[in-house]
C-alpha positions as CSV (number, residue, x, y, z in Angstrom):
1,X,-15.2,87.5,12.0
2,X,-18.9,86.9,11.5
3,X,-17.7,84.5,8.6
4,X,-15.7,83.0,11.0
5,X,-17.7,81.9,13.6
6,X,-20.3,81.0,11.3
7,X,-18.0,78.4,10.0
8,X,-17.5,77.4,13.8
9,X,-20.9,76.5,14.5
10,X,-21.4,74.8,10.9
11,X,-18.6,72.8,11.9
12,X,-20.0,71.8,15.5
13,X,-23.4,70.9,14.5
14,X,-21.5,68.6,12.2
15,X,-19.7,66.9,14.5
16,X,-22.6,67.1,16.9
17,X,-25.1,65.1,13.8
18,X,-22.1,62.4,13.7
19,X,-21.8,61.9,17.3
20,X,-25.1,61.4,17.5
21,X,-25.1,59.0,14.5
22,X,-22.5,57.4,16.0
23,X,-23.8,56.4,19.1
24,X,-27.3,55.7,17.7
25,X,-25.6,52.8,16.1
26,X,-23.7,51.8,18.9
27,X,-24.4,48.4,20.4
28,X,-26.6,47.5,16.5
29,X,-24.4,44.6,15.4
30,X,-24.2,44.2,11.5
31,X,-24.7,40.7,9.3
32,X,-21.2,38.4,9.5
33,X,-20.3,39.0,5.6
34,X,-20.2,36.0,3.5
35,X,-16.5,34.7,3.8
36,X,-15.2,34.0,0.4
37,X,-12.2,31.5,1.3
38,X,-13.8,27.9,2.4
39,X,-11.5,25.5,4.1
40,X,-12.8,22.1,4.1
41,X,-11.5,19.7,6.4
42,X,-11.5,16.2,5.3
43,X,-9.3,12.7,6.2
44,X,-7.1,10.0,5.0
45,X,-6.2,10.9,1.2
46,X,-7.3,7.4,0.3
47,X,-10.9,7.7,2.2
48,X,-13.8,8.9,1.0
49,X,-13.8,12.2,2.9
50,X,-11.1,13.6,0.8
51,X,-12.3,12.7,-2.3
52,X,-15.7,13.9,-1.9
53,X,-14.4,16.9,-0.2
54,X,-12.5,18.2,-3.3
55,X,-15.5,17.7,-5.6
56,X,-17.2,19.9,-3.2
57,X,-14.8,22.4,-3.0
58,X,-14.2,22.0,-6.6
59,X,-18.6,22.8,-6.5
60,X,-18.3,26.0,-4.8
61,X,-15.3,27.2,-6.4
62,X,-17.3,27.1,-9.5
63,X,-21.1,27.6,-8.2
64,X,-20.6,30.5,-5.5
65,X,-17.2,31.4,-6.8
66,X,-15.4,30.9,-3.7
67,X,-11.7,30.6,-3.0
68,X,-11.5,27.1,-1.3
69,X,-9.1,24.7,-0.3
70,X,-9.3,21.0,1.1
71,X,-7.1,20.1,4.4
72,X,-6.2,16.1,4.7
73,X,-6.3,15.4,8.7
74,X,-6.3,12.6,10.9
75,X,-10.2,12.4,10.9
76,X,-13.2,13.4,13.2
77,X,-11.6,13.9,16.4
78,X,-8.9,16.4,14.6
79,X,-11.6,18.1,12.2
80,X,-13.9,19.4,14.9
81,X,-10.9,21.6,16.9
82,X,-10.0,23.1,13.5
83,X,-13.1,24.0,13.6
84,X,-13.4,25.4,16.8
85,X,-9.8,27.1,16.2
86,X,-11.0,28.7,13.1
87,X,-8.7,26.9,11.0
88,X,-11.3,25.0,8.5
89,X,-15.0,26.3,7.9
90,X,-16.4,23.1,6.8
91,X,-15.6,19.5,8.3
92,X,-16.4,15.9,7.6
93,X,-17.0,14.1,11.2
94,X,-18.7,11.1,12.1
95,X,-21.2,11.1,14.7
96,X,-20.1,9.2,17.4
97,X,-16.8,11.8,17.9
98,X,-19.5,14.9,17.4
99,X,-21.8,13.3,20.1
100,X,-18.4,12.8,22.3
101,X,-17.4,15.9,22.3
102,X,-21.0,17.8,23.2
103,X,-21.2,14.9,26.0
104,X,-17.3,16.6,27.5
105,X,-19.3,20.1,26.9
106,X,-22.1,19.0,29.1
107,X,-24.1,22.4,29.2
108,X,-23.2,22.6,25.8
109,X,-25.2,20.3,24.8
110,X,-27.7,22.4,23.2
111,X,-25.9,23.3,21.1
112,X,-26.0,27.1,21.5
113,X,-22.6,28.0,22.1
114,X,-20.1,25.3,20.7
115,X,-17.9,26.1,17.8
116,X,-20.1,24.1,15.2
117,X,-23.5,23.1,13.9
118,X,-24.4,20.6,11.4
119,X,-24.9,21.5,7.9
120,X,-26.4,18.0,6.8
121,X,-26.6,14.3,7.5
122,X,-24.6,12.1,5.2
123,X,-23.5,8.6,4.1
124,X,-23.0,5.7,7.0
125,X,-19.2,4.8,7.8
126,X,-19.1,0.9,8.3
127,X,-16.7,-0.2,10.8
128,X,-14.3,-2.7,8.9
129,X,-11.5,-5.1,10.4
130,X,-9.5,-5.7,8.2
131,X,-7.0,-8.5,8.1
132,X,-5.5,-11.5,5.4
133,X,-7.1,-14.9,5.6
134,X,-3.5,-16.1,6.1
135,X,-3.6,-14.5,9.8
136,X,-6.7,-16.9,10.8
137,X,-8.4,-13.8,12.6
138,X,-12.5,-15.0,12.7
139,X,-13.6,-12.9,15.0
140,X,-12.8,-9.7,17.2
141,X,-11.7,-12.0,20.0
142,X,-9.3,-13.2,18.3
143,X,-7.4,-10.2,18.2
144,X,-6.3,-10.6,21.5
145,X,-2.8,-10.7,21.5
146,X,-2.2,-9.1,18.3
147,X,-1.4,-6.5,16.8
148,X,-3.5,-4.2,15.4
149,X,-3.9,-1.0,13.6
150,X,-6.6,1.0,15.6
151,X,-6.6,4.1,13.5
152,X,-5.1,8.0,13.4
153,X,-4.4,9.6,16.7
154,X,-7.4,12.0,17.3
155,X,-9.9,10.1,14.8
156,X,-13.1,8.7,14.7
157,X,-11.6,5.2,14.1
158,X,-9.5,5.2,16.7
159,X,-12.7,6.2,18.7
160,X,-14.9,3.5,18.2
161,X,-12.0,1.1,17.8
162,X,-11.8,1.2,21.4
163,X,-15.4,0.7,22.1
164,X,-15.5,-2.2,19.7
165,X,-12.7,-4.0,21.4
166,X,-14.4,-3.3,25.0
167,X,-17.2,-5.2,24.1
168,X,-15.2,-8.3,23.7
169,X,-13.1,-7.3,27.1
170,X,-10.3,-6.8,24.9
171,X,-8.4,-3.0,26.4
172,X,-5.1,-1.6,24.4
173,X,-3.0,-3.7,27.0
174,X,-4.4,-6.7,25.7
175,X,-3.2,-5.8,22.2
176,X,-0.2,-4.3,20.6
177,X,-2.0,-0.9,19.1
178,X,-0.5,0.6,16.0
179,X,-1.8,4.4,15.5
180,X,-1.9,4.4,11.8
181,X,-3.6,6.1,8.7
182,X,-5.8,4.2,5.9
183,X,-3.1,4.2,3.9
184,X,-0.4,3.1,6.9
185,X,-2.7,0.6,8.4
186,X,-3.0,-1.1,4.5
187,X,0.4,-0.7,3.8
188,X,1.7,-2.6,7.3
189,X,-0.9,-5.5,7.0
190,X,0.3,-5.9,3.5
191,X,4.2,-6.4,5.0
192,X,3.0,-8.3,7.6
193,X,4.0,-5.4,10.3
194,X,0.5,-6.0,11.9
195,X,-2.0,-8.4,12.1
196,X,-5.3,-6.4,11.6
197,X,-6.5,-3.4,10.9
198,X,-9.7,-1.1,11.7
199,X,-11.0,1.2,8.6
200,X,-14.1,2.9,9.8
201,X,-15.6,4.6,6.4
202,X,-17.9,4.9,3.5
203,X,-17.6,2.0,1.0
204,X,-15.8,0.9,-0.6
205,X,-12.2,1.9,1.0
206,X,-9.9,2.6,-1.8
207,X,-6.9,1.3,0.2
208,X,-9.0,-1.6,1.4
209,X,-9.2,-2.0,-2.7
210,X,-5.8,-2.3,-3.7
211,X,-4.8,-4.2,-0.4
212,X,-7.4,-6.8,-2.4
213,X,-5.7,-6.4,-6.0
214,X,-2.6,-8.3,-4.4
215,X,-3.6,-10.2,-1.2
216,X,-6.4,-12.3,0.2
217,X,-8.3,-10.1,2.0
218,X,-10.9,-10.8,5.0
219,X,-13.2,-8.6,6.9
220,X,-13.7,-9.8,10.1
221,X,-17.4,-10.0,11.1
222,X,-19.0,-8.8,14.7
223,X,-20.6,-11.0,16.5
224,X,-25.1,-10.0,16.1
225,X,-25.1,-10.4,20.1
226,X,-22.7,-7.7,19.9
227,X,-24.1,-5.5,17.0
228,X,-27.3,-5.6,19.3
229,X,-25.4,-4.4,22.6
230,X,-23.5,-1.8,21.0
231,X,-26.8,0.1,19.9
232,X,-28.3,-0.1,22.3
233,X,-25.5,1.3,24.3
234,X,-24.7,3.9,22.0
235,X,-26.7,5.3,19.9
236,X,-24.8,6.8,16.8
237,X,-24.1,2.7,15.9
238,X,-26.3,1.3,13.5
239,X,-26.8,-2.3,13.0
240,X,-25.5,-2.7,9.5
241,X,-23.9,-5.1,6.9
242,X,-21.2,-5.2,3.8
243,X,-22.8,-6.6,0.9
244,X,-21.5,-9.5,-0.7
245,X,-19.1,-8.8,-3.3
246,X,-17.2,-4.9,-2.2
247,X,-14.5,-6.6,-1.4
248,X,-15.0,-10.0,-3.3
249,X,-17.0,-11.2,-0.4
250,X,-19.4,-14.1,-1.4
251,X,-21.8,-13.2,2.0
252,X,-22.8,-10.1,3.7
253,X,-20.6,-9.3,6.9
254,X,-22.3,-8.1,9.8
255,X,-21.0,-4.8,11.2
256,X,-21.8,-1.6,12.8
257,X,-22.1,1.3,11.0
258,X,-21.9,5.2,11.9
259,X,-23.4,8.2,10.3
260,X,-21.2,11.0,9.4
261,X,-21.8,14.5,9.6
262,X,-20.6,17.7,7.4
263,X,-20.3,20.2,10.1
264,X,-19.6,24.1,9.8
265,X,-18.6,26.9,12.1
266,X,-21.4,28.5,13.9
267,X,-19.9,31.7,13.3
268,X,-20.6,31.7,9.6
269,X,-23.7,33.3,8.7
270,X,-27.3,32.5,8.3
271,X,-27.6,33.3,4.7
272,X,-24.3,31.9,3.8
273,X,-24.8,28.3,5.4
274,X,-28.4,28.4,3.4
275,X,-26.7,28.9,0.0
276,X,-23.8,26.6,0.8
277,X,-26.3,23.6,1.7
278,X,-28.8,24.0,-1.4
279,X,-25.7,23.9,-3.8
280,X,-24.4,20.8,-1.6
281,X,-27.5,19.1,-2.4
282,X,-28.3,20.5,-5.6
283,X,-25.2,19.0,-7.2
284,X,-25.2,15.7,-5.4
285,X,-25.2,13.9,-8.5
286,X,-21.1,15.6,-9.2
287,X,-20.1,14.0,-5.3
288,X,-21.7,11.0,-6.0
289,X,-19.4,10.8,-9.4
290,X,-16.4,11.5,-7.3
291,X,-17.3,8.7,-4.7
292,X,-19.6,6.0,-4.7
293,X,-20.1,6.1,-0.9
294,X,-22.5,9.3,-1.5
295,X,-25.0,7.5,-3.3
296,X,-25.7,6.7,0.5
297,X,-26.5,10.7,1.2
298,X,-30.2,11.0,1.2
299,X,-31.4,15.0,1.1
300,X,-34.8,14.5,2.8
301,X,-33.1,12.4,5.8
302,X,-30.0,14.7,6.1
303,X,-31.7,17.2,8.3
304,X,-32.8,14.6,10.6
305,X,-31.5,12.8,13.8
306,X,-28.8,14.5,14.1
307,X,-26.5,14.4,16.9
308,X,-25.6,18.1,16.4
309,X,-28.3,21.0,16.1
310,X,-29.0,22.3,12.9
311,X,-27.2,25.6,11.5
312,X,-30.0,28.2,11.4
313,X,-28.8,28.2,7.6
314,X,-29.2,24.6,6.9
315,X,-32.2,24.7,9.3
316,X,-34.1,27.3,6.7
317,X,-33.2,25.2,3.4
318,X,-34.5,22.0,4.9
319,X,-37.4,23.7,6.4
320,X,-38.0,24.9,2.4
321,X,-37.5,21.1,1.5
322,X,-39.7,19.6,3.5
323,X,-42.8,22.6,2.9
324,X,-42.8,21.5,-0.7
């Protein structure tokens, strides 16, 4: 009996040290464990989100030893709700559909509660009209009338396509708008389905490229009285130019252009983001093999000016860069 109850109150101070234990940790929230599968959202397969994106993922498959995988979308716009839905981890967005959608969050804009953060600054996207020299478009009034290819539904193109167009007084109803891909918008001006085209990315644009190897291409120029409105309007455009000779161009053509952003869920953790950003930029040199548009991606600018806050994670490695 003795034996008994002996093993009785063994057995309640037990359960008494674990309750105790228990509810001493109760309300201590543990580190977010580093996630080991990385979904990278990207774009067009012919852009130069995609292609950079699986050398990246193709990086931290071999530098972190990751699982990842690379997601083709319709762009910006589409990147950021995967993001938000938890469906990719790590997104290429340009900046004017990142500012958009903190300007819809409004007390978001912060940054302190949204569903992503910026990992780093990157290359500029130049806005590119494409058209043939047979279809006599000079200018971007002179699409009035036509019809045009004004990007993915839910992208960045299609985004600043509109804004473009506005500044000329040209609206959708003006204009017979095609909703296409890189690859769509190419393949219809090359058939004559359209009449123009807008390709908003890094350069050069590989579908822009073989457009060239079999038709006359021309990029139609914007106008410098409207380069100068349109940043000062908004300010994720930046007055910019094509060199002479991407697309067998003898002159530079006056543009816009528009910074893009790799962006990653706020969820993932501090330490995680860190790593992940100083093996971005400590293999730089393997992205810029896979694409020549990320020869544009400067490290010491890429934390700054950003229209989306700073992971804390990204935040630490540049802090580290910019101590040395």
């Amino acid at each position: 009996m003795k034996k008994i109850l002996s093993l009785m109150i063994i057995l309640l101070l037990i359960l008494g040290t674990a309750g105790c234990m228990k509810a001493s940790n109760k309300g201590v929230s543990t580190p977010n464990p580093e996630q080991k599968f990385i979904t990278i959202a990207t774009g067009d397969t012919s852009g130069p989100y995609f292609t950079i994106g699986e050398a990246l993922a193709k990086v931290y498959k071999k530098k972190l030893h990751y699982k990842t995988a690379i997601q083709s979308t319709d762009g910006s716009v589409e990147n950021i709700k995967l993001l938000e839905n938890h469906k990719a981890d790590l997104a290429f967005v340009m900046s004017d559909a990142a500012s958009s959608v903190l300007n819809e969050l409004g007390k978001l804009k912060d940054g302190s509660t949204q569903g992503f953060k910026a990992m780093a600054g990157l290359y500029p996207n130049y806005v590119q009209i494409v058209t043939l020299s047979a279809n006599k478009i000079k200018s971007v009034s002179d699409l009035k009338g036509k019809r045009v290819g004004v990007g993915a539904p839910n992208s960045g193109v299609e985004a600043n396509a509109r804004i473009i167009l506005n500044e000329q007084g040209i609206t959708y109803n003006d204009i017979k708008p095609e909703y296409l891909s890189y690859e769509e918008a190419i393949e219809q001006l090359k058939s004559k389905k359209i009449d123009a085209a807008f390709v908003t990315s890094g350069l050069p644009n590989n579908a822009v490229l073989k457009l060239q190897s079999s038709k006359e291409v021309m990029i139609v120029p914007i106008k410098s009285s409207d380069i100068n409105h349109l940043t000062k309007q908004f300010p994720f455009f930046e007055k910019s130019e094509i060199p002479a000779g991407v697309y067998q161009n003898k002159d530079p053509i006056p543009t816009v252009a528009i910074r893009n952003i790799l962006l990653v869920r706020s969820d993932l953790s501090k330490n995680q983001v860190y790593k992940m950003t100083k093996i971005f930029f400590e293999n730089l040199d393997v992205l810029q093999m896979a694409h020549q548009a990320a020869n544009s991606i400067n490290r010491i600018d890429a934390g700054k000016g950003l229209v989306v806050p700073l992971h804390p994670g990204a935040k630490k490695y540049f802090e580290e860069l910019y101590d040395k």
